[in-house]
C-alpha positions as CSV (number, residue, x, y, z in Angstrom):
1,X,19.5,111.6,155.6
2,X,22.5,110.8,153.8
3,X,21.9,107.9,150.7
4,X,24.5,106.6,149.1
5,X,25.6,105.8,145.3
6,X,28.0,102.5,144.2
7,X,30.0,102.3,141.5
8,X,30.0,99.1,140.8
9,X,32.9,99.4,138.4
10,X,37.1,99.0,140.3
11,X,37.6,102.5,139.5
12,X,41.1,104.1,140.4
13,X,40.2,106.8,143.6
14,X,41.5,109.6,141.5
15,X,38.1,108.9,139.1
16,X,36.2,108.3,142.7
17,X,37.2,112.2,143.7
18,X,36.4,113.7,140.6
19,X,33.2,111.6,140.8
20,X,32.9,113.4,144.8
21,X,33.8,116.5,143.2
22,X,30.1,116.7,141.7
23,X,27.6,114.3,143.7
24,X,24.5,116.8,144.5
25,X,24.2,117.5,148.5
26,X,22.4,114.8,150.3
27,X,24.5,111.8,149.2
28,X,27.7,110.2,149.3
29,X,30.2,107.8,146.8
30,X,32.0,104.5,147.2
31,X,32.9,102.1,144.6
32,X,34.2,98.7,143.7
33,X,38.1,98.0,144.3
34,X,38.1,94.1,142.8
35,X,36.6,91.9,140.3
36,X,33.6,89.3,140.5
37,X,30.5,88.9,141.6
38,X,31.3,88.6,145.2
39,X,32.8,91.6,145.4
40,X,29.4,93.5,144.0
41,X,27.6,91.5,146.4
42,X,29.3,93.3,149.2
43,X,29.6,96.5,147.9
44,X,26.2,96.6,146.5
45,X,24.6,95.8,149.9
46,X,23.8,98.9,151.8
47,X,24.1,100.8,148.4
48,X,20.4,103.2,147.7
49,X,22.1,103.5,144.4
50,X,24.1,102.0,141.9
51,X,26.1,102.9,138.7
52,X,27.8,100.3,136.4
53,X,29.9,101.2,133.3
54,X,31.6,98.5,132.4
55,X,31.1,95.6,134.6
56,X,27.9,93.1,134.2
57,X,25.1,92.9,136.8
58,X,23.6,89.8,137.4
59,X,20.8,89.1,139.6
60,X,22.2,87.5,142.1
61,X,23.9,91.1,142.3
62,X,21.0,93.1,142.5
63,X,18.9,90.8,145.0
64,X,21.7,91.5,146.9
65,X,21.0,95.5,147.3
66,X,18.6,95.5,150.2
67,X,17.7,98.9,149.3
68,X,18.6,99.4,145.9
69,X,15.9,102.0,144.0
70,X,18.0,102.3,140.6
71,X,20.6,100.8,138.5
72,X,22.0,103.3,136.2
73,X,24.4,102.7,133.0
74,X,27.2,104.8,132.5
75,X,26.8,105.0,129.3
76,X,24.0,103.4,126.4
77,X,23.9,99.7,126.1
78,X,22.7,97.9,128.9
79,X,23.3,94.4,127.7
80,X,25.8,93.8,130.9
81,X,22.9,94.7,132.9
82,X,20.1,92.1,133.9
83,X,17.2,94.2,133.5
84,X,14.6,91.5,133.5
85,X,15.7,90.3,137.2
86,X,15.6,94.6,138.0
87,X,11.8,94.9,136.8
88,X,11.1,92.2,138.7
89,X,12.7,93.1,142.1
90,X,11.0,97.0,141.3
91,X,14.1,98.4,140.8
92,X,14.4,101.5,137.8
93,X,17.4,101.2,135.7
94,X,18.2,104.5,133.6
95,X,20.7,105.3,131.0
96,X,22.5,108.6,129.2
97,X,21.2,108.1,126.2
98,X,23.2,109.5,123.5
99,X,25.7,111.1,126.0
100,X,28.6,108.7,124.5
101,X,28.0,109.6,120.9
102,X,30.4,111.9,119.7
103,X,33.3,110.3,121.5
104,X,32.6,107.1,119.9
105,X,32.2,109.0,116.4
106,X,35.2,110.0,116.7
107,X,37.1,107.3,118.4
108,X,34.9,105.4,115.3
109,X,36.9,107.4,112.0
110,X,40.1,107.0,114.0
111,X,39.8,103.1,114.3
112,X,39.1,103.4,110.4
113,X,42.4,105.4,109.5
114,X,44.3,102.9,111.3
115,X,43.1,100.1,110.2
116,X,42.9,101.2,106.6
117,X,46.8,103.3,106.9
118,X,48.4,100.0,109.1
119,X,49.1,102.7,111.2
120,X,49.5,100.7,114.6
121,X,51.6,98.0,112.6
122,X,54.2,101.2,112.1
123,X,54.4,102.3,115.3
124,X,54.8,98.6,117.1
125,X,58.1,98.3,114.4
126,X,59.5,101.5,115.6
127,X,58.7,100.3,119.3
128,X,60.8,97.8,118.8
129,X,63.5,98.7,116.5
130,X,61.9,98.0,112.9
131,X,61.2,100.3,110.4
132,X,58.7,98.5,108.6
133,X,56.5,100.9,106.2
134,X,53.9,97.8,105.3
135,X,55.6,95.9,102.5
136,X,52.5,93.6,103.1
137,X,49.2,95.0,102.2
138,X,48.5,98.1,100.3
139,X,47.4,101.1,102.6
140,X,44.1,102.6,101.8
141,X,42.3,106.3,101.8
142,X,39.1,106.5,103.7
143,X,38.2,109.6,100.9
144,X,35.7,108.2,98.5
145,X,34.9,104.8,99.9
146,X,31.7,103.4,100.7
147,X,31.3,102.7,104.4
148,X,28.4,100.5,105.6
149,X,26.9,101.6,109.1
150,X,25.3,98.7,110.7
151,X,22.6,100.2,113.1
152,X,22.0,103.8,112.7
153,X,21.3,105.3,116.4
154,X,23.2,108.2,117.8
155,X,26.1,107.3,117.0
156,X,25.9,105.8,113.9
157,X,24.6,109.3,113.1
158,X,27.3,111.1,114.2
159,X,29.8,108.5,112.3
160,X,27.8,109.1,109.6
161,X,27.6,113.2,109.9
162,X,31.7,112.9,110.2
163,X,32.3,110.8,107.5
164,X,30.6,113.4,105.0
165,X,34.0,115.6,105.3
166,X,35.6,112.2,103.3
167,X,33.3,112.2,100.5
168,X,32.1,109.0,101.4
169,X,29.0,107.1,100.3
170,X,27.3,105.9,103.3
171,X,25.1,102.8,103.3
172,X,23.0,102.0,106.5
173,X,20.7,98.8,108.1
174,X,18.3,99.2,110.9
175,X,15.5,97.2,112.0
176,X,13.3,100.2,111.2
177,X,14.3,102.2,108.0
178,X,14.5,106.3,108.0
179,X,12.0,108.4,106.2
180,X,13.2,108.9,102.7
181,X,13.4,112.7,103.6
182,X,15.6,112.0,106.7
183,X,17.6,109.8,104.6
184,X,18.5,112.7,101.7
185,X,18.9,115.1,104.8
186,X,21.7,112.6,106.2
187,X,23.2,111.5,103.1
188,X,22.6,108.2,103.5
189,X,21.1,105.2,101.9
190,X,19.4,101.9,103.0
191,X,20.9,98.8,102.3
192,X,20.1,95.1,103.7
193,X,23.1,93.6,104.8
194,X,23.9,91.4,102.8
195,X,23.7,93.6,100.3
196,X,25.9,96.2,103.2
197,X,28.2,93.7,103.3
198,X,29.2,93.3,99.7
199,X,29.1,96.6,98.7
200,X,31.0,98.4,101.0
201,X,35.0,99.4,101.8
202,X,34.5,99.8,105.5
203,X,31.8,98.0,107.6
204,X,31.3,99.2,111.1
205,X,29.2,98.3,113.6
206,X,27.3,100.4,116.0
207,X,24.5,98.0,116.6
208,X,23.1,96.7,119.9
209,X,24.0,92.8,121.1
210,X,20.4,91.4,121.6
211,X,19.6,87.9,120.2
212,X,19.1,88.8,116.8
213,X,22.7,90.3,116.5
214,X,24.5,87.8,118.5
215,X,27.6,86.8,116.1
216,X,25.7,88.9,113.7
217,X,28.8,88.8,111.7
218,X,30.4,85.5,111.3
219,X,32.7,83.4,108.5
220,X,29.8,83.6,106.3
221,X,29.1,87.3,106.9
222,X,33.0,88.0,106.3
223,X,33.5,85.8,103.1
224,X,30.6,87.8,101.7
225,X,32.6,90.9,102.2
226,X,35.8,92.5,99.4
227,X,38.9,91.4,100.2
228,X,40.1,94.8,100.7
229,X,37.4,95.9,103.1
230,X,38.3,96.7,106.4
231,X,35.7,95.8,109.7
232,X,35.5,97.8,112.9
233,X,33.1,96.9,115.7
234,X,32.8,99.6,118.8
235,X,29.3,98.1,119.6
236,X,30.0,94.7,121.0
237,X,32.0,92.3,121.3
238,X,28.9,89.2,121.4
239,X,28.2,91.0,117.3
240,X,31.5,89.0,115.9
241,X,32.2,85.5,116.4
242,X,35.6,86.4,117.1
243,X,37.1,82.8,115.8
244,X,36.0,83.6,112.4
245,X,37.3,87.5,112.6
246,X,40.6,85.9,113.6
247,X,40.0,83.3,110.7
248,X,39.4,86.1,108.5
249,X,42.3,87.9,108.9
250,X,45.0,85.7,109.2
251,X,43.7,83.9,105.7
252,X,43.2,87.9,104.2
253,X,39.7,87.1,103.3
254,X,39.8,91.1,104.3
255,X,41.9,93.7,104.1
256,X,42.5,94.7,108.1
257,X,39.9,94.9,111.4
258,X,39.8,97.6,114.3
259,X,38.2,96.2,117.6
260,X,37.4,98.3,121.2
261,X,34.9,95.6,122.6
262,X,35.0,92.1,123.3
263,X,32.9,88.9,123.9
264,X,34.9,88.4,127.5
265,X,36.4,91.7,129.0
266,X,39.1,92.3,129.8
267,X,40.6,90.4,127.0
268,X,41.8,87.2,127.8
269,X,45.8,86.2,127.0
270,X,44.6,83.1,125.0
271,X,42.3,85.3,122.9
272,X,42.0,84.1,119.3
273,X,42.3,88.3,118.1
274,X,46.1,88.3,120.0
275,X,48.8,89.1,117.9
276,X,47.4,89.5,114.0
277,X,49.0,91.8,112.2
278,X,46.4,93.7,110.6
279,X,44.3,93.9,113.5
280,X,44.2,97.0,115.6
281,X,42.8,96.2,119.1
282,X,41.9,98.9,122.0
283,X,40.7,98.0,125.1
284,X,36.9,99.4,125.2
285,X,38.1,103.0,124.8
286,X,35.4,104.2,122.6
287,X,33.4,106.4,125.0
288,X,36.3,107.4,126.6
289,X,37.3,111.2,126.9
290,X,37.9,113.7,129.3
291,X,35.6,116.4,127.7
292,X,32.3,114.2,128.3
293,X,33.2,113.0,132.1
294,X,31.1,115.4,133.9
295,X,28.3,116.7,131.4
296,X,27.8,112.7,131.3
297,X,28.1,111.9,135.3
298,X,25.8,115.4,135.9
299,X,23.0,113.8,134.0
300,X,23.5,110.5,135.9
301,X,23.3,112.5,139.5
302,X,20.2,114.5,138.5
303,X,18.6,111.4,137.5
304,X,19.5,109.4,141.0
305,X,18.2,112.7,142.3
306,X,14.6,112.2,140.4
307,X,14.4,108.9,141.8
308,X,15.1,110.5,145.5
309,X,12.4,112.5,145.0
310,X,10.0,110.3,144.2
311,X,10.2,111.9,140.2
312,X,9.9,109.9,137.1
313,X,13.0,109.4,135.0
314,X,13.0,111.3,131.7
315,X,11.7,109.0,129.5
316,X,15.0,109.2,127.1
317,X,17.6,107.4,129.7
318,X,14.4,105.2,131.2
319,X,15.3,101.9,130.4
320,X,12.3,99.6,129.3
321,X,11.8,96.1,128.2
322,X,12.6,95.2,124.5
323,X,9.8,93.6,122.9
324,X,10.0,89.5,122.6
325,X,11.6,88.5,119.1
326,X,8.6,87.8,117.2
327,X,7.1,91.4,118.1
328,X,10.4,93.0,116.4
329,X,10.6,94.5,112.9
């Protein structure tokens, strides 16, 4: 019998047959075509399976998949996912764990550069007839500066492994610190942030949004930083309180900002981060690239074929519930 996977997620049909191009026998691939809830509800119906990137998953969603056995994340963070109302209706989420982390890493230093070298700022001039080499702000190396890594998963590991080629000093928070061994072998260092947030040239963010982070960094965090430091968040967009970023900038309490995620995707036209000049904004690109499309989307398939078979998920891409606040470290 044939089952079929959803993704959730209005991808373009040319993504949908390269998706076809590796489904494992035995199952079969639509996907969403429109925004909104009531669109999911439909599409999600008859689904056995279902696969969300970028778009959130309420319950009313999921209690609409009659025969729904697993939600699966493309991708790490499954904040847009309602995994509470999942466990309760039985049904497995999974994620690919680490499968995102060198394109972010990457994506990551390349956010930095601009932000630091004004490098968008040049090429929107020449777009539009202006040679403008910054007369503004000075442009900045990334070479010797000290770059504070807020959360320290896989990919702020691999931020941090890249970032040794710049002769960087890397300061990192985490709700659980590293072995000082793991720490020498890494070339990193421990800082609390507010001690992060003062001390370093770059801050960026690789953090999950749970409670504790939500508008983790606001005005307060942001005055407490150097006027030359530069901010980029490619974890999410709930981690800044966006106001205050635009506040930030436009009154140069820091030097520049690079931003891929966003409180309300897609971006909204009366967004308070539109048109700042030494702001660099992407829309969600971070895990984005061509060389991790199907190593990533083979992982997801043989995981939607564990659940077929009645198999347990590995236990790095099962999803389980974090602990309740007064339980974390």
């Amino acid at each position: 019998m044939t089952e079929t996977i959803v993704v959730l997620d209005a991808i373009s049909e040319t993504v949908a047959e390269r998706l076809r191009a590796l489904l494992p026998d035995g199952f079969e691939l639509t996907h969403g075509t429109a925004l909104g809830d009531d669109h999911l509800v439909e599409i999600i119906a008859e689904a056995d399976y279902a696969i969300s990137g970028q778009v959130a998953v309420s319950g009313r969603v999921l209690r609409a998949g009659r025969r729904l056995k697993l939600l699966h994340k493309w991708g790490v963070g499954v904040d847009n996912l309602d995994v509470e109302t999942a466990r309760e209706l039985g049904i497995k989420v999974a994620r690919t764990t680490g499968s995102n982390s060198v394109a972010v890493a990457e994506f990551t230093i390349g956010l930095m550069i601009c932000a630091l070298r004004h490098i968008p700022h040049g090429h929107f001039g020449l777009q539009h007839g202006k040679w403008q080499n910054w007369r503004g702000q000075s442009p900045f190396l990334l070479s010797g500066k000290t770059v504070g890594l807020v959360g320290f998963g896989a990919i702020g590991k691999a931020v941090a492994r890249l970032l040794s080629g710049f002769g960087c000093t890397i300061l990192y928070n985490k709700r659980n610190r590293l072995d000082s061994a793991e720490e020498d072998e890494r070339g990193v260092a421990f800082a609390e942030l507010p001690e992060l947030l003062a001390r370093s040239d770059l801050v960026s963010l690789h953090c999950p949004l749970t409670p504790a982070t939500n508008a983790l960094i606001d005005r307060a965090a942001l005055s407490s930083m150097k006027s030359t430091a530069v901010l980029v968040n490619v974890a999410r967009g709930g981690v800044v309180a966006e106001p205050d970023l635009a506040w930030a900038l436009r009154n140069r309490v820091i030097h520049a900002a690079a931003v891929d995620v966003y409180e309300i995707e897609p971006l909204p036209a009366d967004s308070p981060l539109l048109h700042i000049d030494n702001l660099t904004l992407t829309p969600h690109l971070g895990a984005m690239a061509a060389d991790t499309f199907a190593p990533t989307v083979r992982r997801m398939f043989a995981n939607i074929v564990r659940v077929s078979r009645g198999e347990p998920i590995p236990a790095l891409d099962a999803v389980v519930p974090r602990p309740p606040p007064a339980e974390r470290r």
